[in-house]
C-alpha positions in Angstrom: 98.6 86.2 73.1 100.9 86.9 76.1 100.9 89.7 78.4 104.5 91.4 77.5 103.0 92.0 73.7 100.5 94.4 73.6 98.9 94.4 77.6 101.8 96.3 79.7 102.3 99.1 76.6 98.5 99.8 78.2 98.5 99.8 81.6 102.5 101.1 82.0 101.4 104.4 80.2 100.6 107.6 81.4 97.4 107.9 80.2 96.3 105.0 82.2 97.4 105.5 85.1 96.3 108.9 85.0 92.7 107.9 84.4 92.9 105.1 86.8 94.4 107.9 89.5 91.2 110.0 88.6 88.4 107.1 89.2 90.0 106.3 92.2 89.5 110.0 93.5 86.1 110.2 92.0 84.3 107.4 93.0 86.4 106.8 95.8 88.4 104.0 96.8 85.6 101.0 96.7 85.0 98.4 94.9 82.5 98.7 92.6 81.1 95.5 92.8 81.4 93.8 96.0 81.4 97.8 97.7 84.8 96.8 99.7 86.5 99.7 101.1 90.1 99.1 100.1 93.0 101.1 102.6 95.8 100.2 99.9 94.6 101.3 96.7 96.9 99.2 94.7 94.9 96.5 95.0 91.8 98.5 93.5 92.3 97.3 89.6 90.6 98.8 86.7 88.6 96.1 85.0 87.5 96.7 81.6 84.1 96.0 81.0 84.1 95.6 76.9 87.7 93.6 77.0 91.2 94.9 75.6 92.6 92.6 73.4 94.4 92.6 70.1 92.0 94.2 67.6 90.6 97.1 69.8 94.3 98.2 71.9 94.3 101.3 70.2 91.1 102.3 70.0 90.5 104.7 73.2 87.0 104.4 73.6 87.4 101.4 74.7 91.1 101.2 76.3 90.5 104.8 77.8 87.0 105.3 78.4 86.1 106.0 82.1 82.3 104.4 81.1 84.4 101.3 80.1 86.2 101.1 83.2 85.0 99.9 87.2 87.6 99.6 89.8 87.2 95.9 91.5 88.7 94.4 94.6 91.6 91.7 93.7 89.2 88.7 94.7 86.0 90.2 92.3 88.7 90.2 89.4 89.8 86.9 89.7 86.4 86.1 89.4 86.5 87.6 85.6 87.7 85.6 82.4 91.6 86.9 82.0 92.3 87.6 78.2 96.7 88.4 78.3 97.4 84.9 79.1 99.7 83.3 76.4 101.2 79.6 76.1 104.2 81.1 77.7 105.2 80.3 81.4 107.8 80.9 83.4 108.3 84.6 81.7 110.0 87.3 84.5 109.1 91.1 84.4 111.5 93.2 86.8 109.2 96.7 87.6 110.6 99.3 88.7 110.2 103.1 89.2 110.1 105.7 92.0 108.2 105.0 95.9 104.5 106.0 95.0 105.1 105.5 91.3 102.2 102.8 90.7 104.5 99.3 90.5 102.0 97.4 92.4 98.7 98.9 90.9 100.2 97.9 87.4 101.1 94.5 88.7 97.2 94.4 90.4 96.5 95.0 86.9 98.6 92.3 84.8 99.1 89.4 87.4 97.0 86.4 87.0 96.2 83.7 89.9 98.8 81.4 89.5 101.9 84.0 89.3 104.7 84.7 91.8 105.0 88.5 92.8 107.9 89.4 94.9 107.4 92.9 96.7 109.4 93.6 99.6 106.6 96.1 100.9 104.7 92.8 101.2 107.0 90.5 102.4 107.4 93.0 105.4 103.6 93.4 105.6 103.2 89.1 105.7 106.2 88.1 108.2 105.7 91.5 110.7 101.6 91.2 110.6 101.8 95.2 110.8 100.0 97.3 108.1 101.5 98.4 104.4 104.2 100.5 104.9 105.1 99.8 108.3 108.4 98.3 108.0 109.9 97.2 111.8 113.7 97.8 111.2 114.7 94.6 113.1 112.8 92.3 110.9 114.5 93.7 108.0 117.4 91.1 107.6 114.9 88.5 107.6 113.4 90.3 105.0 115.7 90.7 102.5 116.2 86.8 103.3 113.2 85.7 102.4 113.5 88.2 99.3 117.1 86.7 98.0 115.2 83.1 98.6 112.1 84.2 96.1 114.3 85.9 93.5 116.6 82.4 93.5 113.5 80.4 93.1 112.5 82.8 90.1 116.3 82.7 88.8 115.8 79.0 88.9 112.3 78.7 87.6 111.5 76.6 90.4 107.8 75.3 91.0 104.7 75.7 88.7 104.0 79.4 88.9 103.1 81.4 85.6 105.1 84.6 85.2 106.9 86.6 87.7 106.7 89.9 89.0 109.8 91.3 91.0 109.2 94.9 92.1 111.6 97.6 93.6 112.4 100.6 93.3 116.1 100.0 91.4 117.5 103.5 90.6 120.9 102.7 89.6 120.6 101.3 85.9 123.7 98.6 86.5 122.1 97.1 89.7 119.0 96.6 87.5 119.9 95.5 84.3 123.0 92.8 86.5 119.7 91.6 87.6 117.3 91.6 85.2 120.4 89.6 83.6 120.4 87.2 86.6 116.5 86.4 86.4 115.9 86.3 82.5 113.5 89.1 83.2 112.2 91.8 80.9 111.9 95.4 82.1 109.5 97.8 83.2 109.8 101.4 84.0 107.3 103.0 85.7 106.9 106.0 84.9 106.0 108.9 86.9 106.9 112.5 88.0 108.2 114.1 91.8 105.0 115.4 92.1 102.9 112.6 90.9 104.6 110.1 93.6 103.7 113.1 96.5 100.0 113.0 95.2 99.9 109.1 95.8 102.1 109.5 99.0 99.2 112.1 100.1 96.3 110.0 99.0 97.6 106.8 100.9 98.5 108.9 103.8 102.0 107.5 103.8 104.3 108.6 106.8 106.6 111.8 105.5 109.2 109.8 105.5 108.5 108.8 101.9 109.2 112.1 101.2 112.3 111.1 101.6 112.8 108.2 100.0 111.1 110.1 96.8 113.2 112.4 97.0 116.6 110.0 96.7 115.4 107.8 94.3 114.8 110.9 92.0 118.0 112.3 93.0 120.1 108.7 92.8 118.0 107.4 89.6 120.2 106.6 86.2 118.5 106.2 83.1 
């Protein structure tokens, strides 16, 4: 069964993201079973101990259940059996939503090994070798380079990765959907309030500049 047909309705929705929010702030940012500390918190995924799949999606002792749930480093989950992956390859999500909204923790959460993720958060992060966030305004032309080469390689379907994963924020709904056009990609919206991105901006202890950039994507942002 692939991903797109019954996984993202999960771990896009409120509810989830609200309980994954909450174990993170209760049992702290670690994982739970290697006991890494881990600085970004996107990369913290909820693995569900009794699986999600088909028959049990809707049944919320199992998808919501906090007892059902441990938070687990990137390299522990690849470690577990992945049940969303479908015969399908080569299939292109475009996620976007508001700075602090949760795009990468939901893409922690669906991405496989073997799929392409283009973030520009972390192609600033790989080529400047400063921490998350830190973005040094002369490297960002090479950036956006290396950004426009990734999305042609995903426009192309070139090499042997799975699915794709392009994240950005994308508030104006023409410059999205022109897109999503250009890579064959399905969307995803990200939901989340003002307030809800300040409470992430807070618990990362993001520079107040993201304030900022909340503030204009809510303010620029057509539905």
């Amino acid at each position: 069964m692939a991903r797109s047909t019954f996984a993202h309705a999960l771990y896009v929705s409120k509810a989830w993201v609200d309980l994954r929010r909450n174990l993170i702030i209760q049992r702290g940012p670690v994982c739970q079973r290697c006991q890494s500390v881990m600085v970004d918190t996107s990369r913290l995924i909820g693995h569900h101990i009794k699986p999600v799949t088909l028959a049990n999606i809707n049944d919320v002792t199992v998808t919501l259940n906090p007892g059902n749930v441990e938070l687990v480093c990137l390299t522990c989950h690849n470690n577990e059996p992945h049940h969303f992956m479908g015969s399908n390859r080569h299939t292109v999500y475009l996620v976007y939503g508001a700075p602090c909204s949760g795009k990468a923790a939901m893409v922690s959460q669906l991405a496989e090994r073997g799929d392409m993720i283009v973030d520009i958060d972390r192609l600033f992060e790989c080529i400047s070798g400063q921490p998350l966030y830190s973005k040094p305004d002369n490297l960002r032309f090479n950036v956006f380079a290396l950004r426009d080469k990734a999305l042609d390689m995903v426009k192309t379907r070139y090499g042997r990765w799975h699915d794709a994963f392009v994240i950005g924020t994308y508030a104006n709904k023409a410059e999205r959907e022109r897109l999503a056009r250009e890579l064959g990609a399905e969307l995803i919206y990200c939901e989340s309030t003002r307030n809800e991105c300040y409470a992430v901006m807070n618990l990362r202890a993001l520079p107040k500049e993201y304030k900022l950039y909340i503030d204009r994507w809510f303010d620029e942002y057509t539905d």
